[in-house]
C-alpha positions as CSV (number, residue, x, y, z in Angstrom):
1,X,170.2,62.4,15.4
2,X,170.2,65.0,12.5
3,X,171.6,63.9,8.9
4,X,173.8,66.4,9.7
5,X,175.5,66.0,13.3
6,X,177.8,63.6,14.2
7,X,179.1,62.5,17.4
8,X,182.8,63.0,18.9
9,X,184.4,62.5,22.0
10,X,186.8,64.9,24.1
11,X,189.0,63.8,27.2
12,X,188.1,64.5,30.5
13,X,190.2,66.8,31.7
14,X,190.8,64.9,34.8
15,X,191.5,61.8,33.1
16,X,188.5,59.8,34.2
17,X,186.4,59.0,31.0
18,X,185.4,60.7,27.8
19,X,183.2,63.4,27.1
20,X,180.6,63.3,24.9
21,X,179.5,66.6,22.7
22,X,177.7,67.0,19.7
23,X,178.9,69.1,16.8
24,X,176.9,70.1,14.3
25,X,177.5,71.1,10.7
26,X,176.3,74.6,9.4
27,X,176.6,76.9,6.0
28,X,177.3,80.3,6.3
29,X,175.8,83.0,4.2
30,X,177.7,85.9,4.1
31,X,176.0,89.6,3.2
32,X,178.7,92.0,1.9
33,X,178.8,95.7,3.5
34,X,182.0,97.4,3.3
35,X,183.6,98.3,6.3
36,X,180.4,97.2,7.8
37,X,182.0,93.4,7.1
38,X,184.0,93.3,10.7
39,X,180.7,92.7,12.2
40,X,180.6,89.6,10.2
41,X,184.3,89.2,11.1
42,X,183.3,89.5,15.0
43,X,180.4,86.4,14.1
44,X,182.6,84.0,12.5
45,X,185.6,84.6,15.7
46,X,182.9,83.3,18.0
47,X,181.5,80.4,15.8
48,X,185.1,79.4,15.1
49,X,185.7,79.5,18.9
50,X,183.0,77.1,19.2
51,X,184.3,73.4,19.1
52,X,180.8,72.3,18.9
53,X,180.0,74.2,15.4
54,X,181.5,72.8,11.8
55,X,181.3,74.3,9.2
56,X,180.7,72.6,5.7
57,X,180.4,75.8,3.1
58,X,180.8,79.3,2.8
59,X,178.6,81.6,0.5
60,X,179.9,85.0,-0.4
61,X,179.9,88.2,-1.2
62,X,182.0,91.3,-1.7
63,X,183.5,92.1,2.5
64,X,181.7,88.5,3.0
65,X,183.3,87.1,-0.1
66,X,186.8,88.9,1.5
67,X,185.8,87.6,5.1
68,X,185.3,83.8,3.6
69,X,188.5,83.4,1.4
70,X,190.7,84.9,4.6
71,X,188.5,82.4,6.7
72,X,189.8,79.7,4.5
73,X,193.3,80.7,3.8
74,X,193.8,80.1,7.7
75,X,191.8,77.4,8.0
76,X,193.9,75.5,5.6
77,X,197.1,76.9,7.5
78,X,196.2,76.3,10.9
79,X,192.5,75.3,11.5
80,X,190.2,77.1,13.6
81,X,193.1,79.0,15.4
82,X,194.3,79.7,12.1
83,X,191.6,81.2,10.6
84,X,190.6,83.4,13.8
85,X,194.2,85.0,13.0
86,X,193.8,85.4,9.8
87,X,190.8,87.3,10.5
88,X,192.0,89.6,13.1
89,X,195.3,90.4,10.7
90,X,193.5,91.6,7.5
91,X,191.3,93.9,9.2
92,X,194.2,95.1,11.0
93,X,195.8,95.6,7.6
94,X,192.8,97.0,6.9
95,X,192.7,99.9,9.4
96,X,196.6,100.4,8.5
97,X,195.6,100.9,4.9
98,X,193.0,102.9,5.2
99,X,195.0,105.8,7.6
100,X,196.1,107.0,4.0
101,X,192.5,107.3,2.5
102,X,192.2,110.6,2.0
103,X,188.2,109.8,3.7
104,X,188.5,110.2,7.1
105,X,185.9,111.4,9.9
106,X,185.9,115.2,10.3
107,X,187.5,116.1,14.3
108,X,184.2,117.6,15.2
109,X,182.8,113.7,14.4
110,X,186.1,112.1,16.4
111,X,184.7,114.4,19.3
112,X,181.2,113.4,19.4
113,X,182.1,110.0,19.0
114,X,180.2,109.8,15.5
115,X,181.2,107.2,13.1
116,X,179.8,108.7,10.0
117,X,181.6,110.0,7.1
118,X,178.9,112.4,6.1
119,X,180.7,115.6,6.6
120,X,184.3,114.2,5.5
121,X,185.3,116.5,2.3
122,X,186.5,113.3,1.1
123,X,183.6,111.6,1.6
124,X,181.6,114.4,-0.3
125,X,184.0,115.1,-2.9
126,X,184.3,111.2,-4.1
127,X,180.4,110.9,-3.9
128,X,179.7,114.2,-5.9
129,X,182.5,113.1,-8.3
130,X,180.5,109.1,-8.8
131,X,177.6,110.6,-9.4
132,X,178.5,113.1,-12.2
133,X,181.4,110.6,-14.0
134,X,182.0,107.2,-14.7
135,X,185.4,105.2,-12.9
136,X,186.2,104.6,-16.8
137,X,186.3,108.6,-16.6
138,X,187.9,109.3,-13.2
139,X,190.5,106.1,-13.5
140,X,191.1,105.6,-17.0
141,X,194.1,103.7,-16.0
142,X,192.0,101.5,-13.9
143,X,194.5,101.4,-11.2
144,X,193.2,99.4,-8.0
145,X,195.3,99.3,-5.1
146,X,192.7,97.1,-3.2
147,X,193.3,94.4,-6.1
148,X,197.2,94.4,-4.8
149,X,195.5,94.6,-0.8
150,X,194.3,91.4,-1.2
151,X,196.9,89.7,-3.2
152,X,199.5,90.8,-0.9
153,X,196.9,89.5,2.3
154,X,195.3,86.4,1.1
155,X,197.4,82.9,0.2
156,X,194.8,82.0,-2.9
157,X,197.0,79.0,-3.3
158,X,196.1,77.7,0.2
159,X,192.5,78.6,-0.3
160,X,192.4,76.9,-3.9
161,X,194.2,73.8,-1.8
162,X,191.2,74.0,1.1
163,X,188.8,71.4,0.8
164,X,187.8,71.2,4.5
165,X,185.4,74.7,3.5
166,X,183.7,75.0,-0.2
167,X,183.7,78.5,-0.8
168,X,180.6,80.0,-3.3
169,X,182.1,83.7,-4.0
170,X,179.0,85.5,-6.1
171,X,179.9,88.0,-8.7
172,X,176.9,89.2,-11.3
173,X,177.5,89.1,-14.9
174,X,177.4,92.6,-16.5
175,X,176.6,91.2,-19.6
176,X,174.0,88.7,-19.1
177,X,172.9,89.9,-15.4
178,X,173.1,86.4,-14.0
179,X,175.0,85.3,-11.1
180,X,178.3,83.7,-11.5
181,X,179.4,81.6,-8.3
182,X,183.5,81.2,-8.7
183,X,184.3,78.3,-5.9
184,X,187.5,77.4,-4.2
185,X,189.2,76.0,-7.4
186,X,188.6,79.5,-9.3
187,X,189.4,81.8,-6.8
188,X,191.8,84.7,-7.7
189,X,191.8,88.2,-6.2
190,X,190.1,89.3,-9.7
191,X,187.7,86.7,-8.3
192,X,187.1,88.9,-5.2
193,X,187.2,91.7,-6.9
194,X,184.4,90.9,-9.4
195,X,182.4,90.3,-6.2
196,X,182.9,93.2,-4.7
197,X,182.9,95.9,-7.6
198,X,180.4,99.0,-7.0
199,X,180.3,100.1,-11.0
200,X,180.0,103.6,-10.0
201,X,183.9,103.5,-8.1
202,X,185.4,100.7,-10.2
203,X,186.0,98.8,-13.7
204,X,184.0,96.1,-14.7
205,X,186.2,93.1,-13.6
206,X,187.0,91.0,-16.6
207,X,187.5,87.3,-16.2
208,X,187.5,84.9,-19.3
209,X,186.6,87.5,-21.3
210,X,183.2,88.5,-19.5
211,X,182.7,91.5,-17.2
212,X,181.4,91.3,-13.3
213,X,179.8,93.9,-11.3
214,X,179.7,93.5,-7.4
215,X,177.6,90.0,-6.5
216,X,175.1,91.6,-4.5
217,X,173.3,92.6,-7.8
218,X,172.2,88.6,-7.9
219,X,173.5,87.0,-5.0
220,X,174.0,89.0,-1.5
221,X,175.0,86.4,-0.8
222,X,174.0,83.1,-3.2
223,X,171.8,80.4,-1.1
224,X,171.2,78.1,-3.7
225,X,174.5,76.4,-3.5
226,X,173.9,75.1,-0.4
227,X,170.6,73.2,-1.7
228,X,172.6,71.6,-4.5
229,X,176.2,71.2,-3.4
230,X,176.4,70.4,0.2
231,X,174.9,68.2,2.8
232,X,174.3,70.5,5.7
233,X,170.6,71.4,5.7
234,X,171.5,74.3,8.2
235,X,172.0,77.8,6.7
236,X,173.2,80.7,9.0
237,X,173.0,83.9,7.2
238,X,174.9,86.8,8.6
239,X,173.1,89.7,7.8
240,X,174.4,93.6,7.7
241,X,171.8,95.2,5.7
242,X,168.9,95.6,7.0
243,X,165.7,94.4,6.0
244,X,163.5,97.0,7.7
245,X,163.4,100.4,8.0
246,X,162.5,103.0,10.9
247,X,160.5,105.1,9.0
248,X,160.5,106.4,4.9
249,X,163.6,108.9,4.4
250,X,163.1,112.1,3.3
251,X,166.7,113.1,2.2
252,X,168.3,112.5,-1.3
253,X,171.0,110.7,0.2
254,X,168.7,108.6,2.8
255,X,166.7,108.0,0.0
256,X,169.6,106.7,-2.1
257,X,170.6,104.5,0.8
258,X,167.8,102.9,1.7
259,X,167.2,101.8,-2.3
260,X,170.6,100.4,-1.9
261,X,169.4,98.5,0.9
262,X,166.2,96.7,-1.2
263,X,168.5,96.2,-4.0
264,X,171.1,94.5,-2.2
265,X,168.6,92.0,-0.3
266,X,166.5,91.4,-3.1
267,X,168.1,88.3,-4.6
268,X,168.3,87.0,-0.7
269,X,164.6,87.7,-0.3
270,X,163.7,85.8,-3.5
271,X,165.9,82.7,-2.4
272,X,164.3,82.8,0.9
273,X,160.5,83.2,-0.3
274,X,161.4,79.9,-2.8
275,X,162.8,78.2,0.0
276,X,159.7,79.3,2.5
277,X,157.3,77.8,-0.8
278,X,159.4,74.3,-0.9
279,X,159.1,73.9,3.0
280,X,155.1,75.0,3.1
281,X,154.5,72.4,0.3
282,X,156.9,69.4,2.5
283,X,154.8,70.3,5.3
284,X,151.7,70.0,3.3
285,X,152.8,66.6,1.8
286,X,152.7,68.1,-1.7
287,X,156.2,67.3,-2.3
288,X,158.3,64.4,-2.0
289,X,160.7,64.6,1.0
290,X,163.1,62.3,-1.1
291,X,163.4,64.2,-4.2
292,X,162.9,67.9,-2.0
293,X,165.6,69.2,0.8
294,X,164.0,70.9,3.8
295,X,166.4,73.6,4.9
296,X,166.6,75.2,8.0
297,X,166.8,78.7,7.9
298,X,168.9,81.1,11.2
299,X,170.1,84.6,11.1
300,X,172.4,86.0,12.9
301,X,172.1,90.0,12.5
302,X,173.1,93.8,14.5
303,X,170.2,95.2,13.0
304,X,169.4,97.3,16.5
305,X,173.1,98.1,16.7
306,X,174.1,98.9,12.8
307,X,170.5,100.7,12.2
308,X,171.9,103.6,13.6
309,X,175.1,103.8,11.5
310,X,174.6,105.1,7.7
311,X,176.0,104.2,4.7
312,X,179.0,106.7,5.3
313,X,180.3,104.2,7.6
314,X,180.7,101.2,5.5
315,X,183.8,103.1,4.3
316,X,184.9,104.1,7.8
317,X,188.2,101.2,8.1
318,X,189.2,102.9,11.5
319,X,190.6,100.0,14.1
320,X,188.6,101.6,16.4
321,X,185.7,101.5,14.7
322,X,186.6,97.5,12.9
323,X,186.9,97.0,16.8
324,X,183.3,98.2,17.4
325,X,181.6,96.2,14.9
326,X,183.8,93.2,16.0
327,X,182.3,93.4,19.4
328,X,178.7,93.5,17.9
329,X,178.8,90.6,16.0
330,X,181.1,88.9,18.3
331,X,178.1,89.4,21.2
332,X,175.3,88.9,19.0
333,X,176.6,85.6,17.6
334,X,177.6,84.3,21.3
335,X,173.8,84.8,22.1
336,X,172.4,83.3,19.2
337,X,174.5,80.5,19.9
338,X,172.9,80.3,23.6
339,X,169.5,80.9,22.2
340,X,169.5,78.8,19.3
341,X,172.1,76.1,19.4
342,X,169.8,73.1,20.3
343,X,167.8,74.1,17.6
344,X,170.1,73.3,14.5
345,X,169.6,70.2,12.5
346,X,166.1,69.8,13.9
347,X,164.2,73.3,12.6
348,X,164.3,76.8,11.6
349,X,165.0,79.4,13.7
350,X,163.5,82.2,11.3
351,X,160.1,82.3,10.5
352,X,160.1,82.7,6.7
353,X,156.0,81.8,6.8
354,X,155.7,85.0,8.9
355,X,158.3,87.1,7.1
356,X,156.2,86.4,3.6
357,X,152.9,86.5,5.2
C-alpha cells in the first residue's frame, strides 16, 4: 500500500460482514478566478461526496483561498456534509449579493444566452475607470463591502479551530514581492482579502504592518507547502485558467486577458517545472529518495468548457451562471475520479516531462 492510504472498514448494508475500501489522502491546489471559482466549488462537492477521498491540506488562492476557508469552516462544523453546505450557501450569498452590482449582463446577452459582461455599461465604465485611476483615487475611503461579505459568511474562529484540513492561503508581498502563505492559525478576512486583491480595484491589504496584493502574483496557488508540511504525496490542482491558448489575440482587451492568464500561472508553472526536475533526477538515481519526496502530480480542469467564457465572466455572480460552472466542475471531477482514482498514491496522472519538453 501507498505511504499515504490507509485502510477502513464499512458495514454491509445487509448485515453480513464488513466491507473493505480504500481511502486515500490527497492536497488540493486551488487556482483563484473570480466568479470563475464555482467551478472549483462544483470539484470539491463531488470529491467531498466521495467517502473514499481524504483530504490532508488545502492550498489557496483569492475564490480558491474563499472556496478553502468555507470548505473548512464546515468541515469543522459538520464534516463532509458540512462543508458541501457551506459551499452551496456562500455562493448562494454570493448571487444574492451580487443582484445589486451595478455589472450585470446587457438583455440582448440574457437573450442569446451569453454569459459575458463585455457590453455591460458597468462592466465598461469600471474597466475604463481602472485603467485611467488608481482605487487609492476612485476609493479614497477604501470602503470594501466584500471584506464585510466574508466576515458576515465565514466562522474564522471554526476555521482557526480546524485541524482536520491545514489551509496554505497565498497572498504576495507588495513590498518585497515574495509570497506570504497565512495558514489556519492566521486566518482573518484581511487574510482573504490580501489574497485576493487585484491592485487596480482595491487597497493594498495591510497586515502587521506590510502590504499584500492578490496571491496569484507568487502563488496561484502555492505548491510548495505540500512538499514541506504534509504527508500526502498526492497533489490535485484545480485549474481555471488556462494554460493554452486557441490562437494569439488580436484585440486590446484579448490581449490584456490572455497576459493575465501567463501571469497568473507563472508561479504554478515554475513549481511544477522544479518538481518535474526533482522527479527526472529520482528516476535517474541522482538523488536520494530518503532525503527527496516524489510527488504525484493530477489536474482536474474545464479548460474545453471555460475556454469559451472571457474574462468578463469571472465577475458574472448570477445563480444561474454559479450553477453552470457548478455543473462543470461537478462532472469533470466525477470523471477524473473514474479515470484516475486507482492511480493516486502510486503515480502521476499529468505528464510534467511532456508539458516541459
Amino acid at each position: 500500500m501507498s505511504d499515504n492510504s490507509r485502510e477502513c472498514a464499512a458495514p454491509d448494508q445487509r448485515g453480513k460482514g464488513r466491507l473493505r475500501h480504500q481511502v486515500r489522502s490527497i492536497n488540493l491546489a486551488l487556482q483563484g478566478g473570480g466568479a470563475h471559482g464555482a467551478f472549483t466549488w462544483g470539484v470539491l462537492d463531488r470529491l467531498l461526496e466521495d467517502e473514499r477521498i481524504a483530504i490532508e491540506a488545502i492550498s489557496g488562492t483569492s475564490a480558491g483561498a474563499m472556496n478553502a476557508v468555507v470548505l473548512a469552516d464546515g468541515f469543522e462544523k459538520g464534516d463532509r456534509a458540512g462543508a458541501r453546505e457551506a459551499l452551496h450557501g456562500f455562493w448562494k450569498a454570493i448571487s444574492r449579493t451580487g443582484r445589486l452590482s451595478p455589472i450585470q449582463r446587457t438583455p440582448w446577452d440574457r437573450a442569446m444566452g451569453n454569459w459575458s459582461l463585455n457590453r455591460s455599461p458597468g462592466y465598461l465604465l469600471l474597466d475604463l475607470l481602472s485603467r485611467l485611476a488608481s482605487p487609492y483615487e476612485l476609493n479614497p475611503l477604501n470602503l470594501n463591502p466584500l471584506k464585510d461579505f466574508l466576515a458576515q459568511q465565514i466562522d474564522f474562529n471554526a476555521v482557526r479551530r480546524c485541524c482536520g484540513i491545514k489551509l496554505f492561503i497565498s497572498a504576495t508581498n507588495v513590498r518585497t514581492g515574495r509570497a506570504r502563505i497565512f495558514t489556519n492559525s492566521e486566518l482573518s478576512a484581511d487574510a482573504i482579502m490580501a489574497s485576493a486583491c487585484l491592485p487596480h480595484l482595491f487597497h493594498a491589504v495591510e497586515i502587521d504592518g506590510e502590504g499584500y496584493w492578490d496571491g496569484g502574483y507568487m502563488g496561484n496557488p502555492a505548491l510548495h507547502p505540500f512538499i514541506y508540511r504534509c504527508a500526502t504525496r498526492d497533489i490535485v490542482i484545480v485549474q481555471i485558467n488556462p494554460i493554452d491558448a486557441p490562437g494569439i489575440p488580436v484585440r486590446a482587451r484579448d490581449i490584456l486577458d490572455r497576459l493575465n492568464e501567463i501571469t497568473f500561472n507563472s508561479s504554478l508553472m515554475g513549481e511544477l517545472r522544479a518538481i518535474e526536475f526533482v522527479t527526472r533526477q529520482l528516476d535517474e538515481g541522482h538523488l536520494d529518495p530518503v532525503r527527496y519526496k516524489r510527488m504525484l502530480i493530477h489536474r482536474i480542469d474545464g479548460e474545453a468548457e471555460l475556454k469559451s467564457l472571457d474574462a468578463s465572466s469571472k465577475l458574472n455572480t448570477e445563480w444561474d451562471f454559479l450553477q453552470t460552472l457548478h455543473g462543470m466542475g461537478y462532472r469533470a471531477a466525477s470523471q477524473w475520479l473514474v479515470q484516475h482514482f486507482e492511480r493516486l498514491g502510486q503515480s502521476s496522472t499529468v505528464d510534467l516531462r511532456a508539458m516541459f519538453a
